[in-house]
C-alpha positions, 0 to 999 in steps of 0.5 A, spaced: 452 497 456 451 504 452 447 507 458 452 504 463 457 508 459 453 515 458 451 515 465 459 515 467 460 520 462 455 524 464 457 523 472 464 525 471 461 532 467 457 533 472 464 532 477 468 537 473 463 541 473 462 542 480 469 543 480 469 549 476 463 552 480 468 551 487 474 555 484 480 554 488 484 560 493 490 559 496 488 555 502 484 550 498 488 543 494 483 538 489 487 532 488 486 527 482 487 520 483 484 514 480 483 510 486 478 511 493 479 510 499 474 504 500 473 505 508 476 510 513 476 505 519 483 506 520 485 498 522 480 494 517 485 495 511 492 496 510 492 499 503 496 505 500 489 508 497 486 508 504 492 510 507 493 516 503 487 519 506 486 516 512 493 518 515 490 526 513 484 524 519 488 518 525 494 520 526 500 514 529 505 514 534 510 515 530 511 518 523 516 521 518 518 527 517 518 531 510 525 527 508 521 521 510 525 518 516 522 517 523 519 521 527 516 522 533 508 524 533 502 521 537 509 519 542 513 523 543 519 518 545 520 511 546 525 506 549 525 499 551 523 497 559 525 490 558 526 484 553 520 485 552 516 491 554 516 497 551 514 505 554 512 510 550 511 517 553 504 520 550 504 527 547 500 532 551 494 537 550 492 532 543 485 532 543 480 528 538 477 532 532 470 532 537 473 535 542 475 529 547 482 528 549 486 523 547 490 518 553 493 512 554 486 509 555 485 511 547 492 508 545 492 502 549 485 502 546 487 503 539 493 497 539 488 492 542 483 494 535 489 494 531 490 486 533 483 484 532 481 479 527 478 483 522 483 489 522 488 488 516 494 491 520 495 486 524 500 483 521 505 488 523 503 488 530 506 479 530 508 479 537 505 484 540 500 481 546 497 488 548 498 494 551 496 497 559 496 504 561 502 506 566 499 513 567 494 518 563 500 520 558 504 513 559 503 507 556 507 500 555 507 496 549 508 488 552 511 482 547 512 475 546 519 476 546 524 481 544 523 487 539 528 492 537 525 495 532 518 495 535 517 504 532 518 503 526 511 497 525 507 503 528 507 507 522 500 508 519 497 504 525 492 510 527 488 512 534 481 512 536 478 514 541 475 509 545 469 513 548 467 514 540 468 507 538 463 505 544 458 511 542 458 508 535 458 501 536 465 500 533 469 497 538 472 491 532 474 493 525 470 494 520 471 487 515 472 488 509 472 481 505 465 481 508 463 488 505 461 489 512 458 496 513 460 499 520 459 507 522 467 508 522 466 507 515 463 513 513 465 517 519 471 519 522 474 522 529 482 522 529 488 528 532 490 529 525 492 536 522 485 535 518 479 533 519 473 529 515 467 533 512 465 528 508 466 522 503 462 519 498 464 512 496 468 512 488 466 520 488 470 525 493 473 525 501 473 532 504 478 534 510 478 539 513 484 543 518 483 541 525 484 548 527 487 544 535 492 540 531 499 540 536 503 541 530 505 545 524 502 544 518 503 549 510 497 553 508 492 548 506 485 549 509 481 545 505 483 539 501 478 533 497 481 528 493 477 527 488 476 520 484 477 520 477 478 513 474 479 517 467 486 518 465 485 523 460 480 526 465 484 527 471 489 531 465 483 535 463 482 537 469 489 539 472 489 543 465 483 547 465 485 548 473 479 543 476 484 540 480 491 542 483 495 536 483 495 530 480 498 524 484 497 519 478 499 521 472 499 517 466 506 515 464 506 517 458 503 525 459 510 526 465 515 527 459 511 533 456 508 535 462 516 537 465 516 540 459 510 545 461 511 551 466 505 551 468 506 545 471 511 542 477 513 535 476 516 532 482 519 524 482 522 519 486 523 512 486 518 508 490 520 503 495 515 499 494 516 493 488 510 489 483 509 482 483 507 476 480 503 472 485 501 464 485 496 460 487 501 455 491 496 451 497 490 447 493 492 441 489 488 443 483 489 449 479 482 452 479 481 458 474 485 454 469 485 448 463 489 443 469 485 438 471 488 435 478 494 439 478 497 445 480 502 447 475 504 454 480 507 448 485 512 446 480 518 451 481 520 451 474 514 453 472 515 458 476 522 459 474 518 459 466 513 464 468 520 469 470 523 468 464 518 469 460 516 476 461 520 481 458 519 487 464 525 492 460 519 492 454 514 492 460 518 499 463 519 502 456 511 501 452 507 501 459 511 506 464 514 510 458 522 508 461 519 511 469 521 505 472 526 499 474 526 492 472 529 488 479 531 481 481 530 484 488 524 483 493 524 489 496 528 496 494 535 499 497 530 504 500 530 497 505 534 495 511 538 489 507 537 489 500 543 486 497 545 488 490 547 481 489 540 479 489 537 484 484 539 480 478 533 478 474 532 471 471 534 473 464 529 474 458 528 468 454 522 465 451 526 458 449 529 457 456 522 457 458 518 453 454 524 448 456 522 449 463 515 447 461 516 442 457 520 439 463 516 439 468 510 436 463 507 442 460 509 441 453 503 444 450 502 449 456 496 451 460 491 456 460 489 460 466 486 466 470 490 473 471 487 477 476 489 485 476 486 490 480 484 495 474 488 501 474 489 503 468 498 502 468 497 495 472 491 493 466 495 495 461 501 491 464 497 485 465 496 485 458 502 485 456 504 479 460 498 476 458 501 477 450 509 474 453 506 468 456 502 466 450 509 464 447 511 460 450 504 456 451 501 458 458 494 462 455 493 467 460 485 470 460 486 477 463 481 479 468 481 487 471 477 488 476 475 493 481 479 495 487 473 493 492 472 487 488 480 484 487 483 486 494 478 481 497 480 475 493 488 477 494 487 477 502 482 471 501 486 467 496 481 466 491 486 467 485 490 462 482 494 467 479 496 475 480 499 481 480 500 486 486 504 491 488 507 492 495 509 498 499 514 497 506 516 500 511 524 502 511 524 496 515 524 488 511 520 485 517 513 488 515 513 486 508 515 480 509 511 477 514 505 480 510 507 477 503 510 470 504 510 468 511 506 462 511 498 464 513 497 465 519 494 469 525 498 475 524 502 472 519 501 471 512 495 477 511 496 478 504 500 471 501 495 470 497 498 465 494 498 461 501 505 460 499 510 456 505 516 455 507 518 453 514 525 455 513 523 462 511 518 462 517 523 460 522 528 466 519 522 472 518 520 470 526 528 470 526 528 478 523 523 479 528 527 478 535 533 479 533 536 486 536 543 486 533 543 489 527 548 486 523 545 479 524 539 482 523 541 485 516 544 478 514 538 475 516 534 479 512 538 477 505 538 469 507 530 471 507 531 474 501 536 469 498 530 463 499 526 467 496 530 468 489 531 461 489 524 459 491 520 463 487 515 464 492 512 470 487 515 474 482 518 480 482 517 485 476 519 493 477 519 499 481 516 505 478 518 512 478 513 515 481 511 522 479 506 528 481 502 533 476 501 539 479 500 546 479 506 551 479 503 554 485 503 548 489 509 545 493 509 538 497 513 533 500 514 527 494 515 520 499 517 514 496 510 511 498 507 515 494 504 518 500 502 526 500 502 529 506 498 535 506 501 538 513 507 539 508 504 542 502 503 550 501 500 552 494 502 559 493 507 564 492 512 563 498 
């Protein structure tokens, strides 16, 4: 364990020391984070540290703009041919980052890779049946039935080129549970306005501009997101000028560092929520004391673990009051959030040992909580694991690695979890995604195998149906089944916020997503 630790001590004095040798210029970003990308094969995964970097490289047929509402990227429109065939007119002179040009053969190509087996993105494609090719800039998306707001689930799904995936040999996703090995993991040819100079796993990923690229971008030339696990290391090095921003800072820094002019802060509410998730498909809980049972099926055991959790404390000591306790599955940054429906179950230890008590747990039960280990989630984690234990329910905490904990989510091999969730404006995605039972398509991250037919009926529902009004009603009737039902438990919202230097100006969004088309570092 002590060389371990020295060897990861002296690793990241030999990263800040490399830093230091680089310097910046006012074309250069380093951006801090804890996290690394994993891959950056554009389909294998579907998770918010890949798509921060990989979103730079592959570009989709839709973006956001820098006030984050839709905008036209790759298409340069769209607009339904019939019930259930949509056309989108491609952006011409686009070429790929080898020089290839990107066309209908690439995009009909690409939506055909984000519909395979081990693409992870293909839970937002539920009802698409393929693509074809009308002309060299013109393709049709087909459905299974009706979609009105088809553009909206294309965001982050990016374009290959189809000649590079032959040449290859990754012409499939990369699968990621199986920690398979593929060249579209280490390697890259998007359109975006930066291109891949290199990446090494847990360590950095360099991108550079695509002097081709169609659009206009801000003045950065060169960007490297830099893994630094540390809290205290990723500060030490925004101060001593190592790095420009950055993108996590820990919660308990921002206050003294707005306060600081050497520094800007930027902040926003994040649209996505934390979870609580359970194992609600086998008979026996397996990380647990319960034998033959499953205690998480019980909804007043779930109901007890709600009220058992004090997330206004959880906001105050962990994330240092930037955060919003919620009731609600999904932010009012979604279409149909309703305000009626963010009441959390009210703090009470005593109510939930009542609850316990009444579905057979008098005495408790003990059991695994898995957390991805980051050091506010770890922390939150732990904090749970301390409130759970007064009322008898002993929880072992377990923190660990992003490559290690994200299979066992999508595998639904934990019996009990913790997980965040970043939607799209749109409720349909997250809610085919997280609680819809699992399925081809369908259910990609319910790790807790969850089912409800009722609810499949009306998330399938949300998805087909193209008046607007009943589709927002839909969507609360979705998420009254599941405040009543518990499928997981929603926890809070964070404030998300970015250090970086004076110098520097980006485009905060509330996926925490940093666009570097919208950044410029240097005196306007």
């Amino acid at each position: 364990m002590q060389r371990s630790c020295s060897m990861r001590l002296r690793a990241t004095s030999l990263l800040i020391a490399s830093l230091a040798a680089a310097g910046a210029s006012a074309a250069t970003l380093r951006i801090a984070s804890g996290n690394d990308p994993q891959s950056l094969d554009p389909h294998s995964l579907a998770l918010l540290y890949q798509s921060r970097v990989v979103s730079q490289v592959y570009e989709s047929l839709v973006n956001r703009d820098r006030n984050f509402a839709l905008e036209p990227s790759l298409a340069l429109s769209w607009q339904p041919v019939d019930a259930r065939t949509w056309r989108f007119r491609l952006r011409p002179n686009v070429r790929f980052h080898d020089g290839s040009p990107f066309t209908a053969d690439d995009a009909v190509f690409s939506i055909e890779r984000a519909l395979a087996r081990t693409s992870q993105r293909s839970f937002q494609l539920r009802g698409v049946t393929g693509a074809r090719k009308v002309d060299d800039h013109t393709i049709d998306i087909l459905l299974s039935a009706p979609d009105a707001v088809l553009p909206d689930k294309l965001l982050l799904l990016g374009m290959m080129s189809k000649a590079w995936a032959q040449k290859h040999g990754v012409l499939a996703p990369q699968d990621y549970n199986a920690k398979q090995e593929t060249y579209a993991v280490r390697n890259a040819n998007g359109t975006g306005p930066y291109k891949l100079r290199s990446y090494e796993s847990d360590n950095r990923t360099v991108l550079v501009a695509h002097d081709a690229w169609w659009g206009e971008r801000g003045n950065v030339d060169e960007a490297t997101f830099i893994v630094i696990t540390s809290d205290a290391t990723r500060l030490a090095a925004l101060a001593s000028g190592q790095v420009d921003v950055v993108i996590d800072p820990p919660f308990q820094d921002v206050a003294r560092l707005k306060r600081d002019a050497q520094y800007r802060i930027v902040e926003t509410g994040d649209i996505g929520t934390q979870y609580l998730g359970f194992d609600q498909a086998r008979d026996t809980l397996e990380a647990s004391t319960v034998k033959g049972r499953n205690p998480f099926k019980d909804l007043r055991v779930r109901r007890a673990i709600a009220q058992a959790i004090d997330t206004d404390a959880i906001i105050q000591k962990v994330l240092r009051g930037q955060g919003t306790s919620t009731g609600s599955f999904v932010s009012k940054l979604v279409d149909g959030y309703d305000p009626a429906l963010d009441r959390r179950l009210p703090f009470d230890p005593a109510k939930a040992r009542a609850l316990l008590k009444e579905a057979g747990y008098a005495d408790g039960f003990g059991v695994t909580l898995d957390c991805v280990a980051i050091t506010w989630r770890a922390a939150a984690c732990q904090a749970i694991a301390g409130m759970l234990a007064q009322v008898n329910v002993k929880v072992t905490f377990v923190s660990a690695p992003a490559a290690q904990f994200f299979p066992k989510l999508t595998g639904a091999t934990s019996s009990f979890f913790e997980f965040g969730w970043t939607p799209t404006s749109d409720p349909w995605t997250m809610l085919n995604a997280i609680v819809r039972s699992h399925g081809d398509g369908t259910g990609t991250f319910n790790g807790g195998r969850y089912s409800n037919p009722k609810l499949d009926a009306i998330v399938d529902a949300i998805r087909v149906e193209p008046d607007l009004a009943k589709r927002r009603q839909l969507s609360r009737d979705a998420l009254a089944i599941m405040a009543d039902d518990l499928p997981l438990i929603p926890l809070y919202r964070r404030t998300l916020a970015w250090a970086m230097r004076a110098d520097v100006d980006a485009a905060i969004w509330p996926n925490d997503i940093l666009e570097l088309r919208f950044v410029r570092v240097g005196k306007p």
